[in-house]
N, C-alpha and C positions, 0 to 999 in steps of 0.2 A: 564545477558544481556551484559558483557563487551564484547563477541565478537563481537557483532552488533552495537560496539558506533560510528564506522564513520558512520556507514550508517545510524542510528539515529540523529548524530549530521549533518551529511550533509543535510536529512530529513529536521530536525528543521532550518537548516540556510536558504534551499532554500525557504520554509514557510515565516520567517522572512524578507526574502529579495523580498518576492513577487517575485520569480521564481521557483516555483511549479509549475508543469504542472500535473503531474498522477506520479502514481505508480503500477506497473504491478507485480504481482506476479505469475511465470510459470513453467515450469516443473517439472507434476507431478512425484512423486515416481512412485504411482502405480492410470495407468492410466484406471483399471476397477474400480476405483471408483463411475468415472463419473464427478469428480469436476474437469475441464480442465485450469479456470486461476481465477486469483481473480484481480478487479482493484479497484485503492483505490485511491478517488477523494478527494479535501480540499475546505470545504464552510465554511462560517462566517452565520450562522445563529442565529439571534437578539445578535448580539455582540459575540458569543460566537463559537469558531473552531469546525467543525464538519468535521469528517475523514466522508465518504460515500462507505463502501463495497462494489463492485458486485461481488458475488459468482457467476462464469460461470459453469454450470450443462451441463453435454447433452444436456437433456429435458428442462432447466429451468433456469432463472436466481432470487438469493437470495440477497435481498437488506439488509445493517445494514448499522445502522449511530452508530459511536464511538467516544468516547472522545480521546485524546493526550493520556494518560495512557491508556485505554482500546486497544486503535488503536496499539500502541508497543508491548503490550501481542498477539494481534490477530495477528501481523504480526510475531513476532516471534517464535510462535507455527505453522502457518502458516509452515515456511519455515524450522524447526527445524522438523517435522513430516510429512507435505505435500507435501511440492515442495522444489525443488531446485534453484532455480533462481528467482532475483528481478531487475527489472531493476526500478531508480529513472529518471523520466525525467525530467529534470529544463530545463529553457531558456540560463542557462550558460554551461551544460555539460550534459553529463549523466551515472548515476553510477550505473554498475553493481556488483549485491551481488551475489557470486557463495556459497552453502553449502555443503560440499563433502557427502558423504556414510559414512565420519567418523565423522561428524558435526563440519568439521571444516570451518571456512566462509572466505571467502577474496572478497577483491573490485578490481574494476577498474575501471577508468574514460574513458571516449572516447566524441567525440564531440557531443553537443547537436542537437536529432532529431525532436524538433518544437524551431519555432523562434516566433511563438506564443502561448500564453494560448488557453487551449479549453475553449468554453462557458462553463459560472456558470449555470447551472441549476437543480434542484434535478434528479435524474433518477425516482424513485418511485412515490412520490407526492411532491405540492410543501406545503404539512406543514410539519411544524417540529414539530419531536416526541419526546419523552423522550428519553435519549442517553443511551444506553447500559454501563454498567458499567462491568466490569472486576468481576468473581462469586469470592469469598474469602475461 
């Protein structure tokens, strides 16, 4: 994982800092898949951080709730096999993760595009379910 530690450690500061806004995961490799972007939302549900998937399909949208460790794996496999591009939105900037053809990752910063959080609320249902844990 050391080539994704800014964009992990930016990840975790703008969480901590309460300037999270989303996280978009896009460009696919190979777009007859069918999987077109992934967004990955951050809720506190009964005390405890819950990453929230949308897998965007075609046809269909796939919901998964992840923990801190699962949500790192999912994202970068994600972008290590799937896509090429991540963009972080915080309320202080926003940072883009490029992953070459040759897997190699670089960032950039550029000016933040909300000056607001989006609403908290589930996409799926509002209970919470067991968090997906990372397979071993």
């Amino acid at each position: 994982m050391s080539d994704f530690n800014e964009f992990f450690e930016a990840l975790q500061e703008s969480i901590a800092n309460d300037n999270f806004v989303k996280l978009t995961i896009s460009k696919p490799m190979k777009k007859s898949e069918g999987l077109q972007n992934v967004y990955v939302r951050f809720f506190t549900i009964d005390g405890k951080p819950v990453y929230e998937f949308k897998f965007r399909h075609t046809t269909e949208n796939v919901f998964k709730k992840l923990s801190l460790v699962a949500a790192k794996v999912e994202i970068e496999k994600l972008l290590l096999n799937t896509f090429r591009t991540a963009t972080l939105f915080t309320l202080s900037y926003d940072l883009l993760v490029m992953v070459s053809k040759t897997k190699k990752v670089s960032c950039r910063d550029t000016a933040p595009s909300f000056r607001n959080k989006l609403p908290e609320f589930l996409q799926e249902s509002q209970e919470p379910k067991e968090l997906d844990e990372p397979k071993e």
